[in-house]
Each structure stands twice: as C-alpha cells, then as structure tokens.
N, C-alpha and C positions, 0 to 999 in steps of 0.2 A: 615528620621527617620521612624524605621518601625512601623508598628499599636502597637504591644506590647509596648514598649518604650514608644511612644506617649501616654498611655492608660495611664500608669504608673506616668507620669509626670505631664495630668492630675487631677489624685488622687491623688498626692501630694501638688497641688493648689488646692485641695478641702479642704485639712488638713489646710491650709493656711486661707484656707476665713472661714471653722469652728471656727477655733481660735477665729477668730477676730468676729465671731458672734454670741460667747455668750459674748462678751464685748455688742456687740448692744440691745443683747436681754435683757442684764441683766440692759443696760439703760434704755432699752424700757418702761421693767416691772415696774419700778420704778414709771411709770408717768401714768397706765395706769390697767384697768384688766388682768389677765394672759392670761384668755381665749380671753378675748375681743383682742389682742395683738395677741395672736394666729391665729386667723378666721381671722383680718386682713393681718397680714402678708403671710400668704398660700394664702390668696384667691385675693388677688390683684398682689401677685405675679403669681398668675395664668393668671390674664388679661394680665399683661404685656408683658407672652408669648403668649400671645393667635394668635397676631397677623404674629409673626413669624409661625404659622404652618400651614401657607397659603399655599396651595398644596400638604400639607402634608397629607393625609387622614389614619385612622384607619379603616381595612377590619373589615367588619363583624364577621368572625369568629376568629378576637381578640379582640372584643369589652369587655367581659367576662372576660377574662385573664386580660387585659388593669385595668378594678374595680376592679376586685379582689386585683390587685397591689398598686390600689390607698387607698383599705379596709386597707391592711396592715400597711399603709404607715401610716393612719390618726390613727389608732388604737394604734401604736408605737409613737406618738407623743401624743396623749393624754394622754397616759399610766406616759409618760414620765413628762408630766406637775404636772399628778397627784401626782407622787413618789417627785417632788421637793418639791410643796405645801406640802407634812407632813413631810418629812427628817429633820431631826436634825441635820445630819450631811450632806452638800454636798459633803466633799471629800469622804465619804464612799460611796456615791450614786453615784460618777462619776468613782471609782473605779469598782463599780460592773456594771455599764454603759458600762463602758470600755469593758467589756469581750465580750460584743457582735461581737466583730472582731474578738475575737478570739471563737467565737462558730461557726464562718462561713463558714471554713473549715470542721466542722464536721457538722455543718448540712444540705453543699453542700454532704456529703458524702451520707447522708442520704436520699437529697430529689434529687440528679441527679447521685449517682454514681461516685460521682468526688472524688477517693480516695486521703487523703492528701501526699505531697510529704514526704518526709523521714526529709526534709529541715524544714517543718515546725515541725517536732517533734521536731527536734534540738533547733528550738529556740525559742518554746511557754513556756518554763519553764523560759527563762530569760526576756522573756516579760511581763511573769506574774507574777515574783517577782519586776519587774521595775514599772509594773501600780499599785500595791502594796505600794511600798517607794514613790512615783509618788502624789499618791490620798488618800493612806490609814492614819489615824488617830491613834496612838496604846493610849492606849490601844483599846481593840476593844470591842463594845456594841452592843446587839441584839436590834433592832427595827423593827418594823413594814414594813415600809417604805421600808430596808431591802429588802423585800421580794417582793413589789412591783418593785424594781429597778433591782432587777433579775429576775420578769416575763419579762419586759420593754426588757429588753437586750435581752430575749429569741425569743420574737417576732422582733425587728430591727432584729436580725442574719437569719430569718426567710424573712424578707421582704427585705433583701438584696440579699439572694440567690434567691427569688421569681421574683425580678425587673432585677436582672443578667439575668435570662435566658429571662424576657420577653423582656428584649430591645436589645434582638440578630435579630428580627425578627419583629419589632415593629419600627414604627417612631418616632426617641426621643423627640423630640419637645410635638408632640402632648401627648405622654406618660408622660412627665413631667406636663405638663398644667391638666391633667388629676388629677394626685397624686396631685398637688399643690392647686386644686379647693377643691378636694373631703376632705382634711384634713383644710382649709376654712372653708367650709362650717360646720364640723361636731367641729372646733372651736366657729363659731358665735352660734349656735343652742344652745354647751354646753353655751354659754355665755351669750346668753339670759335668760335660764333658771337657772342658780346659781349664777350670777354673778350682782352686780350692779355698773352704773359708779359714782361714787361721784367725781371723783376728775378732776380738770379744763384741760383737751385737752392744752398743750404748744408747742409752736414750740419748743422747745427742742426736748420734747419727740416725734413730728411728722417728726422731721429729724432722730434720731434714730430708729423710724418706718420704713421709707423710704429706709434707709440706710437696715435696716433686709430685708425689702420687696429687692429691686434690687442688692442688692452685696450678704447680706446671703441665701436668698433663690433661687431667679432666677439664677444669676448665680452660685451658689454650685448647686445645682440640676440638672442644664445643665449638667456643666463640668459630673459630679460625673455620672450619665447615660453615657455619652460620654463614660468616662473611663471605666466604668464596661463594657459595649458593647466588647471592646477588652482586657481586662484583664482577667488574672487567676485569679480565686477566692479565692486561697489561697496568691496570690500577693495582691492584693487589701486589701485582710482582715490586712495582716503586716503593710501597706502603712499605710492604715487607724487609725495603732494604736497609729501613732507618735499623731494624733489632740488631746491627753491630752496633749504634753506633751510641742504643740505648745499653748494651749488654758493656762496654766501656765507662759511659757515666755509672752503673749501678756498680762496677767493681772498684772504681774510683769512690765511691761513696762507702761501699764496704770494705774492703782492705786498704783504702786510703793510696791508691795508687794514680802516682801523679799522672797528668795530661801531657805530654810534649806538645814541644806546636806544631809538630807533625803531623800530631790525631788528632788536633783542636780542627786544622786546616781541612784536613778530610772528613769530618765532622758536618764544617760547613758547606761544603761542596756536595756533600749528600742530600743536605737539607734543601741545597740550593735547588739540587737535581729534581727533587721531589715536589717543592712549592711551583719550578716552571712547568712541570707537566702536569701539575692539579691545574694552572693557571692556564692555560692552553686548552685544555678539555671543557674549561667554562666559557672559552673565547668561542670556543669550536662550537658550542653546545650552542 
C-alpha cells in the first residue's frame, strides 16, 4: 500500500474513533467538570505516550514550531469547550464546527500556497449542504455561541494546516505527547480556577475517562499526525468531514436516537461529496 493510501485510510480510522469519542466524552462530562475532564484527558494521555518516544528526540530548532503547534491545539480545544458550555443549540454548533475541514483547503492556500484542486471546488457545495441537513436545526436563530463556534472552527482549520506541515519533519510521537500535555495542562489550570468538584469520582465515569484518555485521545492523535504526515491537505480535510456524520450513526446506535430524513439526506450528500473528489483525483492521477 503506498504512503498516500495508507495516510488516507488512516484518517478515515480517525473519523471512526472521533465518532465514538464524543459518545465517551459526553459520558465522561456527565460524572465530572468539563474542564477538570479535559486536563485529565490530554494530559494523561500525554504520559501514556510519553514512553513510546524513547529515542525519539525533538532538535532544537524545532522546539518553537513543536509549542507553537501545541498553542494551537490547546487554544482550539478550549475555545471548543467554551462554545459547548453556552450553545443552546449543539446541532447548530457542530454544524458550524464542522466547516473547519472545509476551511482547510483555503487556509492551506493561504498559509503554504497549496492551491485547492478543482476537485475540491466540485464538491464543497454538496458537503456543505450535507453538514447543513446533517447538524443544522431550521428554523435558524442567532446566538452568541454562534459566533464563538465559528471563531473555534477558524482556529482547528488553522491548527491543522500548522500541525500538517509541522509533522512532515518533526518526530510524531514526541509531537503528539507535546500537543496532548500542553492542552492538559492549560485544561487543569482553567479548571482549578473556574471550576469546582462537587460530585462523587464513580468508576463509571473513570472508565469512560480511561476509555477518552487511550482510544479517544492517544490513539486519534497517533493515527491522525500519522496520516496528515502523508496526506493531501485538501484529501484529509474531505476524509475528515464524514466524523459528523459517523458521530450521528454511533449516537443512533447508542442512545437509540432516531435518523430524520433530514440527516439520513445530508448524510448522503456527504458521502457523495467525498466519493466524487476521491474519484476525480484517480481520474486526475
């Protein structure tokens, strides 16, 4: 299988264990602070690699590059916690969530020159009427939150293209342990300072902890550096936009919540989006 392929396939087992981990997170949060839930989850998934990146060293003059990527990372996840804590609405927040895959094409255009294929123009209009029928609510209301969930997206599209180039040339192991300490850490801090625990620590909630720490976060974050290392940027960003639409069948399968044909409709519009720009890039190729 060649690195492309490989890279690809991947990211499409990233889209797979995201699904399944906002079912964990959204256990998690139930039993526990957001923030506090946070900090542990990044930051012990940080130890967990810590051990794998034995020999693995980060030179000197990418140690900069290396935080800067981690800045990103903890800044896009906090942003992201923030925007859930006041949304009214989650499907409208994971809608406009969503679009960050698709800004990442244009804001690799912006920050490396990587003009989008012709492929992707063809099919960001049916993706983006799909993550629409997908997440969207109609009728549709202005909120606050709103606004917060499209800066959130602005930065992820920002800290994807940033962590793309830096793990072309960067050891992923240690790159990830990096990102995963540094948003950790800037989780427990906020969650010392706004946050208190009133409620009783249950194994329940400490195996859905466990479960976010080593399948949601370690491994996605593996895999997903892995695959961005050899994928196109505007491949990865398609790939990546099925995880609503996987993150919908996995909560359908677990809390048994129905389909409308709303999301069934934008479902397959996503799909559709994604098979014509694989198919376009084979024709091209």
């Amino acid at each position: 299988m060649n690195p492309q392929r490989q890279a690809d396939l991947f990211l499409i087992m990233v889209t797979l264990i995201a699904a399944c981990g906002w079912i964990f997170s959204r256990e998690g949060i139930s039993g526990m602070p957001v923030f506090a839930f946070l900090g542990l989850r990044f930051g012990c998934a940080a130890l967990v690699l810590l051990p794998f990146c034995r020999g693995q060293r980060i030179q000197r003059e990418q140690i900069i590059r290396v935080l800067i990527s981690g800045a990103w990372m903890a800044l896009t996840m906090c942003l992201w916690i923030y925007s859930v804590s006041t949304t009214p609405s989650l499907g409208e927040g994971a809608f406009i969530m969503s679009l960050s895959m698709l800004f990442v094409p244009l804001v690799a255009w912006g920050m490396m020159k990587v003009r989008p294929a012709r492929a992707y123009w063809e099919c960001l209009p049916l993706a983006f009427v799909g993550l629409g029928l997908l997440s969207l609510q109609f009728p549709v209301s202005f909120h606050a939150s709103q606004g917060w969930f499209l800066l959130t997206a602005v930065v992820q599209s920002i800290s994807f293209c940033y962590t793309s180039r830096c793990a072309r040339d960067v050891p992923l192991l240690p790159l990830t342990a990096v990102q995963l300490g540094m948003t950790g850490v800037v989780g427990l801090v906020l969650s010392g300072l706004t946050e208190t625990w009133t409620q009783p620590f249950t194994a329940t909630t400490a195996m859905w902890l466990l479960a976010s720490i080593l399948i949601a976060t370690s491994l996605r974050f593996g895999l997903q550096l892995q695959g961005q290392k050899h994928a196109a940027v505007a491949n990865a960003a398609i790939i990546m936009v099925l995880e609503p639409l996987l993150t919908v069948i996995a909560a359908a399968i677990w809390y048994g919540e129905k389909l409308p044909m709303q999301k069934i409709t934008g479902g397959i519009l996503i799909l559709v989006a994604q098979l014509w720009f694989r198919w376009r890039m084979v024709v091209r190729a």
